[in-house]
PyMOL Python script that loads the backbone (N, CA, C, O; Angstrom):
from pymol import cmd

cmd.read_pdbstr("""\
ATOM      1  N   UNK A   1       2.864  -8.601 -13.046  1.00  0.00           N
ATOM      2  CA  UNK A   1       2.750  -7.893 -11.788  1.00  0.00           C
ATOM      3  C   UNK A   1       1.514  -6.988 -11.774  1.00  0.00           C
ATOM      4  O   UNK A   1       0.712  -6.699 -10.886  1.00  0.00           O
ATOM      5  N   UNK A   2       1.647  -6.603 -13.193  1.00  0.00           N
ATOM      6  CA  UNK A   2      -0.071  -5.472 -12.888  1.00  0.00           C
ATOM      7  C   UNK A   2      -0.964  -6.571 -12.511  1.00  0.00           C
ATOM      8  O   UNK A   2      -1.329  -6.469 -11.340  1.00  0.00           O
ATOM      9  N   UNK A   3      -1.399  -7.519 -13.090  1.00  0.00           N
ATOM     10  CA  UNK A   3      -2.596  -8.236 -12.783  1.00  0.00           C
ATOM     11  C   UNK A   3      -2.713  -8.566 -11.045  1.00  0.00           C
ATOM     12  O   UNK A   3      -3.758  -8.553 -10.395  1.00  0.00           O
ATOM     13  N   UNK A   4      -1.581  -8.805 -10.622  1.00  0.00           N
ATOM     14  CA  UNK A   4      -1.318  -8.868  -9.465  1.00  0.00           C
ATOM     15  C   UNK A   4      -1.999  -7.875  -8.516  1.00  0.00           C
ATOM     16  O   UNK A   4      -2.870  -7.982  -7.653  1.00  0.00           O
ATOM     17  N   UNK A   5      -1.331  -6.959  -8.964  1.00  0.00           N
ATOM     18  CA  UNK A   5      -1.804  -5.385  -8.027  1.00  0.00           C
ATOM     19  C   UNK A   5      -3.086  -5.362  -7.888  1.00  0.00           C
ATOM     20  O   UNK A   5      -3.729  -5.259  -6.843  1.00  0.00           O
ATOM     21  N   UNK A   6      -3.779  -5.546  -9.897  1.00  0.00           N
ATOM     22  CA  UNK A   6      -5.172  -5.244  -9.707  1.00  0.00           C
ATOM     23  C   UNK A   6      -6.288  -5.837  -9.392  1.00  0.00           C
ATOM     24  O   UNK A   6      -7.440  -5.419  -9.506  1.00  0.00           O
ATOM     25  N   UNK A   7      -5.755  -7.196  -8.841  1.00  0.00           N
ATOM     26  CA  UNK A   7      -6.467  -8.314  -8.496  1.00  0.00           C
ATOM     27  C   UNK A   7      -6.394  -7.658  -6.944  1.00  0.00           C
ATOM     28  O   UNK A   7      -7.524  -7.432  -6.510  1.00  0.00           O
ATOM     29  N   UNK A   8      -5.275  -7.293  -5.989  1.00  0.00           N
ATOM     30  CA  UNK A   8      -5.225  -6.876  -4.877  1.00  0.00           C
ATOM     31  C   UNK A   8      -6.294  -5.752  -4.659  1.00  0.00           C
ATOM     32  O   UNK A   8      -7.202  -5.624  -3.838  1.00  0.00           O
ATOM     33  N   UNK A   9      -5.978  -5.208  -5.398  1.00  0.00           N
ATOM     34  CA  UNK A   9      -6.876  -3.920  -5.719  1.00  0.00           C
ATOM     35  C   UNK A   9      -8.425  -3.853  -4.922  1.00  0.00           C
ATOM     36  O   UNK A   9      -8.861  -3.102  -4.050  1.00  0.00           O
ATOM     37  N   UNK A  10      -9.035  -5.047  -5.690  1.00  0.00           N
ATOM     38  CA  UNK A  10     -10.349  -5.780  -5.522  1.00  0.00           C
ATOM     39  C   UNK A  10     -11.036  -5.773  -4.099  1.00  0.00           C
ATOM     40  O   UNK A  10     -12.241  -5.661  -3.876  1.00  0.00           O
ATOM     41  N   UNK A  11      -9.871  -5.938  -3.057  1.00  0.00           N
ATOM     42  CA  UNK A  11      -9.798  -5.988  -1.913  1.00  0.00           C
ATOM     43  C   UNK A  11     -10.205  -4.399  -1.361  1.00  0.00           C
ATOM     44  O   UNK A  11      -9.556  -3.659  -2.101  1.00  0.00           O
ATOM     45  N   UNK A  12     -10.859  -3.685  -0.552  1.00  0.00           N
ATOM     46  CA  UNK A  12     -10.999  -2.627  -0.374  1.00  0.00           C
ATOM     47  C   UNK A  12     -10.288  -2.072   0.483  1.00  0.00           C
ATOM     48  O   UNK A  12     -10.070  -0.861   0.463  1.00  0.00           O
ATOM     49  N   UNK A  13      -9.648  -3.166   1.688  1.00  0.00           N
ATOM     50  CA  UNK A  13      -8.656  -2.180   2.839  1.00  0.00           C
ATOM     51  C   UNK A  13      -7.719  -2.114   1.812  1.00  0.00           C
ATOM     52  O   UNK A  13      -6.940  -1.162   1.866  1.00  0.00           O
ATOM     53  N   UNK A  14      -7.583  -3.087   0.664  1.00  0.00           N
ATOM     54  CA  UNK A  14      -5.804  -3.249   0.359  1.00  0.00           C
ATOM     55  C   UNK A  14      -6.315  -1.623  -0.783  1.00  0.00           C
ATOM     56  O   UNK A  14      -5.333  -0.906  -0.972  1.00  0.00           O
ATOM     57  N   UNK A  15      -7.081  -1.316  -1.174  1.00  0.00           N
ATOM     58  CA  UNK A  15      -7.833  -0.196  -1.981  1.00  0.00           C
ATOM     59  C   UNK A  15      -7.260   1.058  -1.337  1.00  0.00           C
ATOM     60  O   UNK A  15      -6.548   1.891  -1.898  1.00  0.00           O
ATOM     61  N   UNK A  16      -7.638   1.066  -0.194  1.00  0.00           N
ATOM     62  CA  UNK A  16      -7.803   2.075   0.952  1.00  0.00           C
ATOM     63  C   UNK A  16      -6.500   2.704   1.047  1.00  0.00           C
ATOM     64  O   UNK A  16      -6.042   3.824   0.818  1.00  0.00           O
ATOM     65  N   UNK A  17      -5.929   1.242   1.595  1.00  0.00           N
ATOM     66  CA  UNK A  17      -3.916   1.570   1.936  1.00  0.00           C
ATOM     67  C   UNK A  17      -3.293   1.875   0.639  1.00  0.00           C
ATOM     68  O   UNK A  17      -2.589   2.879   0.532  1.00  0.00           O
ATOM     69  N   UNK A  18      -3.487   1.121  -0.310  1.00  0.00           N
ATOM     70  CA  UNK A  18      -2.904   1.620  -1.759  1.00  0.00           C
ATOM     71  C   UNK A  18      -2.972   3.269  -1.723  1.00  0.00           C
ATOM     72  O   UNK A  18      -2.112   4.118  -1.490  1.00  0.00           O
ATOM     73  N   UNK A  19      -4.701   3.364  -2.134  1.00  0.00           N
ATOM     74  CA  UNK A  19      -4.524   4.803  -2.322  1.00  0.00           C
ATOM     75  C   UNK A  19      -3.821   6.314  -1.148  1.00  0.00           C
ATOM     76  O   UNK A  19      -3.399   7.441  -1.410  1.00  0.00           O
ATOM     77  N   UNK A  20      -4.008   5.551   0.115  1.00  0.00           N
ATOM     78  CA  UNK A  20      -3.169   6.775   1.134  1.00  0.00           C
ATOM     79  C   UNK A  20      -1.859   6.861   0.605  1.00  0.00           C
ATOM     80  O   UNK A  20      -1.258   7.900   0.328  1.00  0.00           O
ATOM     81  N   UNK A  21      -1.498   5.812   0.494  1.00  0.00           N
ATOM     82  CA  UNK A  21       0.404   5.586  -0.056  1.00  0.00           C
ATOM     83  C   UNK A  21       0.931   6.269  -0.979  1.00  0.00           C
ATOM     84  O   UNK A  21       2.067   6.743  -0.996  1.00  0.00           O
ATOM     85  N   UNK A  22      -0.580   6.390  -2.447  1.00  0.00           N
ATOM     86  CA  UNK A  22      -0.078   6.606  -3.454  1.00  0.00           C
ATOM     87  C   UNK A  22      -0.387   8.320  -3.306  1.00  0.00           C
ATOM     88  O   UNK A  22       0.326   9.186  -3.813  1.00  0.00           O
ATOM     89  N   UNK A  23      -1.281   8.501  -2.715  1.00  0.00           N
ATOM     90  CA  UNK A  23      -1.469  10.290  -2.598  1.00  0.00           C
ATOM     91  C   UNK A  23      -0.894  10.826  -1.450  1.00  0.00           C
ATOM     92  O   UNK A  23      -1.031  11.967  -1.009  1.00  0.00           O
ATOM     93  N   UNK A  24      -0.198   9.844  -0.977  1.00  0.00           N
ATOM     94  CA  UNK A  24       1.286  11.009   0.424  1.00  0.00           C
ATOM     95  C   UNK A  24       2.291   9.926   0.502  1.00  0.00           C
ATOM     96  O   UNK A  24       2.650   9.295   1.496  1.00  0.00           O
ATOM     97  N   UNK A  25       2.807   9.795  -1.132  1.00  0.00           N
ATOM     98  CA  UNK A  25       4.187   9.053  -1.412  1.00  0.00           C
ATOM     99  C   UNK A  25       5.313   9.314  -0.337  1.00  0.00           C
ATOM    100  O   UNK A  25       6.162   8.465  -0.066  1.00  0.00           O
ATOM    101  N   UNK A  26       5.246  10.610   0.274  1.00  0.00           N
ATOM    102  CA  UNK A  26       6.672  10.271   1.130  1.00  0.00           C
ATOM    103  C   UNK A  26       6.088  10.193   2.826  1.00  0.00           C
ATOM    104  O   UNK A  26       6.809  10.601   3.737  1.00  0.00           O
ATOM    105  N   UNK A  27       4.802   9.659   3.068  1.00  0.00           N
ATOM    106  CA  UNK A  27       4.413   9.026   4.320  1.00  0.00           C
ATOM    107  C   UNK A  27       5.576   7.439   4.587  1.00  0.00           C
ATOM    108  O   UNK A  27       5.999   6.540   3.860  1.00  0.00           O
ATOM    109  N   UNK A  28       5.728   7.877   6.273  1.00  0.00           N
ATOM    110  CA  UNK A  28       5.987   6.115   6.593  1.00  0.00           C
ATOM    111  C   UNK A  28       4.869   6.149   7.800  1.00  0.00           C
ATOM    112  O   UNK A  28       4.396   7.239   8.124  1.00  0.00           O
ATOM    113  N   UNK A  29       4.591   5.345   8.240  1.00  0.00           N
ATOM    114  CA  UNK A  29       3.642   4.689   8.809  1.00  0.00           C
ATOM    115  C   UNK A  29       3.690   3.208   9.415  1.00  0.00           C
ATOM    116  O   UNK A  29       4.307   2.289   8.875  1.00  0.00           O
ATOM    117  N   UNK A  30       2.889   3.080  10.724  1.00  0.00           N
ATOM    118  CA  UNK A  30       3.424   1.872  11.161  1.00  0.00           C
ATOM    119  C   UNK A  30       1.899   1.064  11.105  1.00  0.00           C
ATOM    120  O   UNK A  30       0.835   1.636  10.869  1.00  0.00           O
ATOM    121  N   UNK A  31       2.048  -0.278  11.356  1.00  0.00           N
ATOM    122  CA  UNK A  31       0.615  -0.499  11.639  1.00  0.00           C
ATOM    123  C   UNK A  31      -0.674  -0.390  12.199  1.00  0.00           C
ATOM    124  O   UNK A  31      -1.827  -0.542  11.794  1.00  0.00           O
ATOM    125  N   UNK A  32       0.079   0.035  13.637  1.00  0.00           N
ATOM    126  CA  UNK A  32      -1.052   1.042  14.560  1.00  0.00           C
ATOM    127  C   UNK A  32      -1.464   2.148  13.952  1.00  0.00           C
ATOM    128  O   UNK A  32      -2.618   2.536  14.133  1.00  0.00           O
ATOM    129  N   UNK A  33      -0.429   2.964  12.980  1.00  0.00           N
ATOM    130  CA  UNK A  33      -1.174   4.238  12.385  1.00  0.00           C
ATOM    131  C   UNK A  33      -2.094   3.565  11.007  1.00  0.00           C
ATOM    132  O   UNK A  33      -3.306   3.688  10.826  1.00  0.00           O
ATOM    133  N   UNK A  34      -1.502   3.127  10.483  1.00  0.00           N
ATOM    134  CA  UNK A  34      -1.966   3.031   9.115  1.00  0.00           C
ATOM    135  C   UNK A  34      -3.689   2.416   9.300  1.00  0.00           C
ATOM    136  O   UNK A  34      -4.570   2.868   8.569  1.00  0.00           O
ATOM    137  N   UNK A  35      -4.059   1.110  10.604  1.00  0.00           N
ATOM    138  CA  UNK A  35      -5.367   1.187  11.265  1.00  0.00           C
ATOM    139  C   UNK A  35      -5.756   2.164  11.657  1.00  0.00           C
ATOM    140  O   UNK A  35      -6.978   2.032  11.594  1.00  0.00           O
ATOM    141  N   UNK A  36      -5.492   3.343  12.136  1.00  0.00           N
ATOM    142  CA  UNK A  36      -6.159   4.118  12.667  1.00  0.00           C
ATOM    143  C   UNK A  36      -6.981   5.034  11.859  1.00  0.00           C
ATOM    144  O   UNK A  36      -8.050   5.596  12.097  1.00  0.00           O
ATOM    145  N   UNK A  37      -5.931   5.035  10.493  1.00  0.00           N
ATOM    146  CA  UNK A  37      -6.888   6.034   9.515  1.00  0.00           C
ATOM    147  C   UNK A  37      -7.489   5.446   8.356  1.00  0.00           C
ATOM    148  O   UNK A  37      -8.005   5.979   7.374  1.00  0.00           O
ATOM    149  N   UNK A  38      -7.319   4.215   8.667  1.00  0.00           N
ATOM    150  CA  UNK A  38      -8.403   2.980   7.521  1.00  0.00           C
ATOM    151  C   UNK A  38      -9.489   2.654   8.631  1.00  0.00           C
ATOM    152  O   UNK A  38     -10.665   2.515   8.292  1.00  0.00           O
ATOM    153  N   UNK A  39      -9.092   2.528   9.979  1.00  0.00           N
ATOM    154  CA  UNK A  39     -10.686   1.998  11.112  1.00  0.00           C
ATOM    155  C   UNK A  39     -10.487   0.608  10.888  1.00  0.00           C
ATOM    156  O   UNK A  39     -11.512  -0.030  10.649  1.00  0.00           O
ATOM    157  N   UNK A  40      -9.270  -0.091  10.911  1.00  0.00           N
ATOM    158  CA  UNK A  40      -9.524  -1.301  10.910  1.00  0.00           C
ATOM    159  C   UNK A  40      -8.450  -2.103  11.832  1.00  0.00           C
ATOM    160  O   UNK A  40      -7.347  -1.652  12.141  1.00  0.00           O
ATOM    161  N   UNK A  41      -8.902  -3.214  12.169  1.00  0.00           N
ATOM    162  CA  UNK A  41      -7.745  -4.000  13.023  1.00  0.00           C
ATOM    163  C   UNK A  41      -6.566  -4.169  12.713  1.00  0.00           C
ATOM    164  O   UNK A  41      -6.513  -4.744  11.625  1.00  0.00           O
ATOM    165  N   UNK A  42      -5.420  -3.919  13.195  1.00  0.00           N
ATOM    166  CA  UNK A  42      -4.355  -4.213  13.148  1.00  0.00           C
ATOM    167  C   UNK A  42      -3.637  -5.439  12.961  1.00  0.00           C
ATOM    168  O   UNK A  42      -2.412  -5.509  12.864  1.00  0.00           O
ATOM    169  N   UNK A  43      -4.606  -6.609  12.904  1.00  0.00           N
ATOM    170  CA  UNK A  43      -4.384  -8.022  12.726  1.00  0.00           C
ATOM    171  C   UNK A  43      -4.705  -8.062  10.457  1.00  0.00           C
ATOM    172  O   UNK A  43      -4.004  -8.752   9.717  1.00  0.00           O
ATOM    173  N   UNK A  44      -5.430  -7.497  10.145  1.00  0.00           N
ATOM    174  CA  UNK A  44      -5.770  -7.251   8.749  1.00  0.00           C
ATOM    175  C   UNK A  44      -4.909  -6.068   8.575  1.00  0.00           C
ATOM    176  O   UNK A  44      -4.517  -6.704   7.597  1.00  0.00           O
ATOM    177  N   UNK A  45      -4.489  -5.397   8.564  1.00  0.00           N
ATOM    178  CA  UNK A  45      -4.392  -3.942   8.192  1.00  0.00           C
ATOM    179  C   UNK A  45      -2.830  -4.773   8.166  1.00  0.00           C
ATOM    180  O   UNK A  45      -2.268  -4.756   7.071  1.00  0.00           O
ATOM    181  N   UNK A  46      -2.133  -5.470   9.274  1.00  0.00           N
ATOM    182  CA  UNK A  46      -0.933  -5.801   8.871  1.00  0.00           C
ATOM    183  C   UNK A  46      -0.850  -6.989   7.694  1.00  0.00           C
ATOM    184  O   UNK A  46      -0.033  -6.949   6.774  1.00  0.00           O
ATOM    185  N   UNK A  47      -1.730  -7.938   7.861  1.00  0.00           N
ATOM    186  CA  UNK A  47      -1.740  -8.978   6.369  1.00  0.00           C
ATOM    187  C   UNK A  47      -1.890  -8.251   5.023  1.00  0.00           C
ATOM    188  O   UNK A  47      -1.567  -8.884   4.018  1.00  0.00           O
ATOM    189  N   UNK A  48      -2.299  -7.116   4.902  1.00  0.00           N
ATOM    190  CA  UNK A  48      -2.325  -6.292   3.960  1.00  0.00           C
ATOM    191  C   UNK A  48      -0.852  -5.938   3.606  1.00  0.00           C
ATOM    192  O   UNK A  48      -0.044  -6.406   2.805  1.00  0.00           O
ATOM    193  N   UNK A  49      -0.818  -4.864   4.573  1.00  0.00           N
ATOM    194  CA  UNK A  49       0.525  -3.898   4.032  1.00  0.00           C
ATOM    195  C   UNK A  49       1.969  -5.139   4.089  1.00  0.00           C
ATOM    196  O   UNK A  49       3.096  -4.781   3.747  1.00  0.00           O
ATOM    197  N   UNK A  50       1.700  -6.447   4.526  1.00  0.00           N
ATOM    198  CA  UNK A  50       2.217  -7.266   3.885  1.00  0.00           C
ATOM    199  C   UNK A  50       2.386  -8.078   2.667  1.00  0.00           C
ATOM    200  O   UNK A  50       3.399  -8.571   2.169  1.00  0.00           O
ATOM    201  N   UNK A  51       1.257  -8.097   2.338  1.00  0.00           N
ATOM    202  CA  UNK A  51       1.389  -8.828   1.145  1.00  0.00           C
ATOM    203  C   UNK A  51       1.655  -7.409  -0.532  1.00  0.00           C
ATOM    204  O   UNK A  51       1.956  -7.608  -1.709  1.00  0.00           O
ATOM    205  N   UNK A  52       1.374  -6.246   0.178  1.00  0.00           N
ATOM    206  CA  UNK A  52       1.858  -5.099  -0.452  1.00  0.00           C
ATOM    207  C   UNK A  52       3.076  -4.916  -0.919  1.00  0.00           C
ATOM    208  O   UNK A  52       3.497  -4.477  -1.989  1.00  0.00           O
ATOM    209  N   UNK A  53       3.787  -5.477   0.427  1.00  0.00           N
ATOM    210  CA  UNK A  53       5.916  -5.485   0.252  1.00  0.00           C
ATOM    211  C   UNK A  53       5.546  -6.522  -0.601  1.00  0.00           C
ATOM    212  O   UNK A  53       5.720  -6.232  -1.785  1.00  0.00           O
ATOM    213  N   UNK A  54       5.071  -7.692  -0.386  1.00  0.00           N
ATOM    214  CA  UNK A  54       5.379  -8.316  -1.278  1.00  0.00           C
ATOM    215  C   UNK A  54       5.342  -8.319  -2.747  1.00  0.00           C
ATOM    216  O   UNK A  54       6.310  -8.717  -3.395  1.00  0.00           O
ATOM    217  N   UNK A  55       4.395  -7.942  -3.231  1.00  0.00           N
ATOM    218  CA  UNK A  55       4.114  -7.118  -4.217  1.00  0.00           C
ATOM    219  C   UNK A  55       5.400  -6.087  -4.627  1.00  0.00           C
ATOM    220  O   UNK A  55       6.014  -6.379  -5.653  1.00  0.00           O
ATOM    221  N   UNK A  56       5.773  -5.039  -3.953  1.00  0.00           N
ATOM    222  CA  UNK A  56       6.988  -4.610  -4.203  1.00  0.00           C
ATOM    223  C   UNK A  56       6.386  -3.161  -4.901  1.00  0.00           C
ATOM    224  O   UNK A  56       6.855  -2.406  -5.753  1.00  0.00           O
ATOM    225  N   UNK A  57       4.452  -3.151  -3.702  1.00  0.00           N
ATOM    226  CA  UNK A  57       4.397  -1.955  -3.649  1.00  0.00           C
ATOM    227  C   UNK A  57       4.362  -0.669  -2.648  1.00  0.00           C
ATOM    228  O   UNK A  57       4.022   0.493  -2.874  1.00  0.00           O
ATOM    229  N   UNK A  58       4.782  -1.222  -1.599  1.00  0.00           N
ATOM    230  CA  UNK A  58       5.208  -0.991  -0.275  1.00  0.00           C
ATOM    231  C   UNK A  58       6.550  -1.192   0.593  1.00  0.00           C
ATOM    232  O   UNK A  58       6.586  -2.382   0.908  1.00  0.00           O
ATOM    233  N   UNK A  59       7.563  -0.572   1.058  1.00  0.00           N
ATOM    234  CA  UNK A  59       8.621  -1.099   1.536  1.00  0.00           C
ATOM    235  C   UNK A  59       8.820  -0.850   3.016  1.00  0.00           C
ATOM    236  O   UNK A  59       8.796   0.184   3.684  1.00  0.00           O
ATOM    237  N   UNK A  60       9.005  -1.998   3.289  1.00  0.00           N
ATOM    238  CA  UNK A  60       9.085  -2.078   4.911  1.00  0.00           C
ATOM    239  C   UNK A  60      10.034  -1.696   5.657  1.00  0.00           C
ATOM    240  O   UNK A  60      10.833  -2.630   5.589  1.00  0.00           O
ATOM    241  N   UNK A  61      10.676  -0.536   6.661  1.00  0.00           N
ATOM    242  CA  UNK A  61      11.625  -0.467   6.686  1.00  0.00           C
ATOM    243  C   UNK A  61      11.448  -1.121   8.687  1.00  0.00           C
ATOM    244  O   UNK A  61      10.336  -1.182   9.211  1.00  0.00           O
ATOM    245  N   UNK A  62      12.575  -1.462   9.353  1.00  0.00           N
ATOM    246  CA  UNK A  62      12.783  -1.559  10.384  1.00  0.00           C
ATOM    247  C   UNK A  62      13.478  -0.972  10.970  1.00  0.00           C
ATOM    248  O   UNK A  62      14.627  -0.950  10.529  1.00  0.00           O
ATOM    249  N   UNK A  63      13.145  -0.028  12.509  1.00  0.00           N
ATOM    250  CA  UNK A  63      14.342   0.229  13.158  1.00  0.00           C
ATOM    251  C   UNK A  63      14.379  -0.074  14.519  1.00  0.00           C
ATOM    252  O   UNK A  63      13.610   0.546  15.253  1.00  0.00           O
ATOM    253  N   UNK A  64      15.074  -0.851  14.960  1.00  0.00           N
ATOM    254  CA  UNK A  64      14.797  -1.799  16.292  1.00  0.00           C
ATOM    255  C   UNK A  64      13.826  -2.581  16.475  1.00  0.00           C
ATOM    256  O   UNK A  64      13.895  -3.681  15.927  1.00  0.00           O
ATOM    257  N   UNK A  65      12.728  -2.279  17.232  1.00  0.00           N
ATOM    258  CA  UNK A  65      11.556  -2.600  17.452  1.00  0.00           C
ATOM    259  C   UNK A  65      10.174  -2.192  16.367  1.00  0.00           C
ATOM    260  O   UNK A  65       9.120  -2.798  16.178  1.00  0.00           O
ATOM    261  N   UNK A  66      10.569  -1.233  15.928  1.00  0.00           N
ATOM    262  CA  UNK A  66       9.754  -0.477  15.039  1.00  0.00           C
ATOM    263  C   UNK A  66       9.494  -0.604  13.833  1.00  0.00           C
ATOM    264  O   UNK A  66      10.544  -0.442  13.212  1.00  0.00           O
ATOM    265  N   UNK A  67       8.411  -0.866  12.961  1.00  0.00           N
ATOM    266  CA  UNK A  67       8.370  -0.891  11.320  1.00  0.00           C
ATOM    267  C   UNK A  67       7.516  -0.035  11.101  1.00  0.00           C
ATOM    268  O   UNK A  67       6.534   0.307  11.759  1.00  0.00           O
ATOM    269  N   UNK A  68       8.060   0.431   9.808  1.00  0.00           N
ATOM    270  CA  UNK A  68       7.662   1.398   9.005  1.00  0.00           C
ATOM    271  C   UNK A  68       7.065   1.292   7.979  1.00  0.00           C
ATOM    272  O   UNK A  68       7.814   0.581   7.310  1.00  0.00           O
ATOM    273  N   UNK A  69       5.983   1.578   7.224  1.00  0.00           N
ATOM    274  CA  UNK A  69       5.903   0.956   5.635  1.00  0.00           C
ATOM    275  C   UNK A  69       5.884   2.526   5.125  1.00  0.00           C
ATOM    276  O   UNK A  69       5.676   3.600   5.690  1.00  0.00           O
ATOM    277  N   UNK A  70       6.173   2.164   3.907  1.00  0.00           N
ATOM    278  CA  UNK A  70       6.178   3.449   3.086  1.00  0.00           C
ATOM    279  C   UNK A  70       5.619   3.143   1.221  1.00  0.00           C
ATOM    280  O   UNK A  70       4.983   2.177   0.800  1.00  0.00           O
ATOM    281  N   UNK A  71       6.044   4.118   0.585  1.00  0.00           N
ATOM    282  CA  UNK A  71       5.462   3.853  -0.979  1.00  0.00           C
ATOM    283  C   UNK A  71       6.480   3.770  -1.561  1.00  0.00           C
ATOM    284  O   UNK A  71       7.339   4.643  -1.440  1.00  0.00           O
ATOM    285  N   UNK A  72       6.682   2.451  -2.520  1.00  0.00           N
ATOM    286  CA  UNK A  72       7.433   1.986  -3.283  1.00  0.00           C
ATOM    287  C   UNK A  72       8.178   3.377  -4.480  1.00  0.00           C
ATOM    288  O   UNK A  72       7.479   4.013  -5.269  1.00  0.00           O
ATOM    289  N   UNK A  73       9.595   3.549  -4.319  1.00  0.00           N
ATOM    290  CA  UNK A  73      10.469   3.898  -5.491  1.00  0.00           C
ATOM    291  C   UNK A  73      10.753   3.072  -6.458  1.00  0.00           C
ATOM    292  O   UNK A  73      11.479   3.514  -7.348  1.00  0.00           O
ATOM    293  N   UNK A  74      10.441   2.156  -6.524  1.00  0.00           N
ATOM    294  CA  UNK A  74      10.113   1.575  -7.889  1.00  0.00           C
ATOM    295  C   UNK A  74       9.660   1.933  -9.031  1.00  0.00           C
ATOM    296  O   UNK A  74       8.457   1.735  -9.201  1.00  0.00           O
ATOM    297  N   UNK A  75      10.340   2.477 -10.013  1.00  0.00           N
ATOM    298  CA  UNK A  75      10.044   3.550 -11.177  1.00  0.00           C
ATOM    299  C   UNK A  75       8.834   2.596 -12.165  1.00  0.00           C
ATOM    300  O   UNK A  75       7.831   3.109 -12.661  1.00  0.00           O
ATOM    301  N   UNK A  76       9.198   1.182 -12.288  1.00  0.00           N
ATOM    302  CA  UNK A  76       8.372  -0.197 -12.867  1.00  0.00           C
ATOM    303  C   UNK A  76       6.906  -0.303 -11.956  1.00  0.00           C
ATOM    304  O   UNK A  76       5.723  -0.236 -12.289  1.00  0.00           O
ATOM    305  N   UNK A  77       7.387  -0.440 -11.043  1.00  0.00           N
ATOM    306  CA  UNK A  77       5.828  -0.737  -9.891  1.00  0.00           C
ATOM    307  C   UNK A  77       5.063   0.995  -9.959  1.00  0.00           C
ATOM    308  O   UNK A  77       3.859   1.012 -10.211  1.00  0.00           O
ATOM    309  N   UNK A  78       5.723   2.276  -9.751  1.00  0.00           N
ATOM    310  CA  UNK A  78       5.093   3.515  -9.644  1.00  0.00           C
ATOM    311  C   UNK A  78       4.129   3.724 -10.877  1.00  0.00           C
ATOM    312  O   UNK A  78       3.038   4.290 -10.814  1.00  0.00           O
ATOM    313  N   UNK A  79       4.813   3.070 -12.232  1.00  0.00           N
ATOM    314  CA  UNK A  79       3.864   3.374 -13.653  1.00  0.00           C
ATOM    315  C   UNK A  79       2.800   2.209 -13.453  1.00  0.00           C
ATOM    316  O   UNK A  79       1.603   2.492 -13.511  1.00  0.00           O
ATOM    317  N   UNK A  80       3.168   1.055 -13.247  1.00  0.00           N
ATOM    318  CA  UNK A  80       1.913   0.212 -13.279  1.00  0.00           C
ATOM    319  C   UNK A  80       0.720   0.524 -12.321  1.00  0.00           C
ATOM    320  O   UNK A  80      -0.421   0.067 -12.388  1.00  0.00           O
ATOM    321  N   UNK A  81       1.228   1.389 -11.429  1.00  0.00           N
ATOM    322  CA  UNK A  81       0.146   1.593  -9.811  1.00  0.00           C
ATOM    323  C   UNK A  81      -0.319   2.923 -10.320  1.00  0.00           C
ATOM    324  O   UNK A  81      -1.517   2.957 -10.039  1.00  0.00           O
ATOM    325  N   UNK A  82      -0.022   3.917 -10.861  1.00  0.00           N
ATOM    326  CA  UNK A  82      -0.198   5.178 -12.000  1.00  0.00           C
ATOM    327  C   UNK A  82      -1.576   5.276 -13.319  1.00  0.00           C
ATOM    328  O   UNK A  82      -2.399   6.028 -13.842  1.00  0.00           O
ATOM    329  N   UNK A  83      -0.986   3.783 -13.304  1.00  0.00           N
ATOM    330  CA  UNK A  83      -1.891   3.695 -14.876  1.00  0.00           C
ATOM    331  C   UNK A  83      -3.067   2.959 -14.278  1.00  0.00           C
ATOM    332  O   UNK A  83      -3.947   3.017 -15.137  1.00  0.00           O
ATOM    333  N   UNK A  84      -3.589   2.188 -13.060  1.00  0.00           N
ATOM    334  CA  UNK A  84      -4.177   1.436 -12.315  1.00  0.00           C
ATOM    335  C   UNK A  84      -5.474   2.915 -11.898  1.00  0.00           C
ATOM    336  O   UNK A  84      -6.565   3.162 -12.413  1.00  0.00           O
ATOM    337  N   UNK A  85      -4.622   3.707 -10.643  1.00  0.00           N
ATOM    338  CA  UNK A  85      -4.632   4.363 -10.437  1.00  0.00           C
ATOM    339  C   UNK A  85      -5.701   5.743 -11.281  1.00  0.00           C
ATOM    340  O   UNK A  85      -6.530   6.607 -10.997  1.00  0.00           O
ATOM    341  N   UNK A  86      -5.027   5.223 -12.336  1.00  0.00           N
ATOM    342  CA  UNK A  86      -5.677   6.489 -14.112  1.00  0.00           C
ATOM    343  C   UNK A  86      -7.025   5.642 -14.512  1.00  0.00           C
ATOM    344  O   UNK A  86      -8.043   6.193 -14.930  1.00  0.00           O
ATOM    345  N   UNK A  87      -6.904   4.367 -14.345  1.00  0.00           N
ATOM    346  CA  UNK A  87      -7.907   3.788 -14.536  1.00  0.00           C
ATOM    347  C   UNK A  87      -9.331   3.755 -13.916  1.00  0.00           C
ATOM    348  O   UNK A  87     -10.450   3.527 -14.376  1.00  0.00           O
ATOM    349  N   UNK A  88      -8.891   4.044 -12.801  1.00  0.00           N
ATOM    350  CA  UNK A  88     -10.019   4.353 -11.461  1.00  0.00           C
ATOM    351  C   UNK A  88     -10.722   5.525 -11.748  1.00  0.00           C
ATOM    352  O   UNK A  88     -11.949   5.483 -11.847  1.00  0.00           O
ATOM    353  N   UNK A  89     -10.004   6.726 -11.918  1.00  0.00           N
ATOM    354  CA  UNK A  89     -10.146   8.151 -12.532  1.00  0.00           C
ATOM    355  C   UNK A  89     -11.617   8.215 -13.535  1.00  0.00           C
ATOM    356  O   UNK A  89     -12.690   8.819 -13.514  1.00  0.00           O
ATOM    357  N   UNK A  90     -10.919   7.190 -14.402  1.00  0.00           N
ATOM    358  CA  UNK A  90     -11.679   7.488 -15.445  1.00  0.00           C
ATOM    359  C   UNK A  90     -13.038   7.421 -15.551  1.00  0.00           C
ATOM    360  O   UNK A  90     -13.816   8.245 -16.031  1.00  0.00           O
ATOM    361  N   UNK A  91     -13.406   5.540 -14.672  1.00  0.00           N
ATOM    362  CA  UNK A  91     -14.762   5.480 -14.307  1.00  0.00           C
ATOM    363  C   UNK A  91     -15.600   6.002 -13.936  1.00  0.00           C
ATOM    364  O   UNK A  91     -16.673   5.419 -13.786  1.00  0.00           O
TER     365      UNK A  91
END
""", "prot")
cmd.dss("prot")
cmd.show_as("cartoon", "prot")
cmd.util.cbc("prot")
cmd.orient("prot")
């Protein structure tokens, strides 16, 4: 799964959204917002924070009409995105 992430990583919106998520862990956000403060289309910005859930570093929540994404409680996914994360730091 790390290789996963850090292959995503590579990607710069998926860069972008990672890091908002990971520095305001208890944000939810929908796709119209989450474009608005990356500047990017909402047609990408959602293939992203999709393939993120998938990943299982983002969780999607729904309520009616509405989705939400937020930052993974995943104690397994939080250390691998941590140490990713530490890695960036360092450079």
């Amino acid at each position: 799964m790390k290789e996963k992430i850090k292959k995503m990583l590579k990607n710069k919106l998926a860069k972008d959204i990672l890091v908002f998520f990971y520095q305001n862990q208890a944000s939810i956000d929908s796709v119209g917002g989450v474009s608005a403060w990356v500047h990017k289309g909402r047609k990408d910005v959602h293939a992203v924070l999709e393939e993120l859930v998938k990943l299982g570093v983002l969780v999607k929540d729904t309520q009616g009409s509405t989705k939400g994404y937020s930052y993974t409680r995943d104690k397994k996914v939080m250390e691998i995105i941590e140490s990713l994360m530490g890695d960036g730091k360092k450079k």
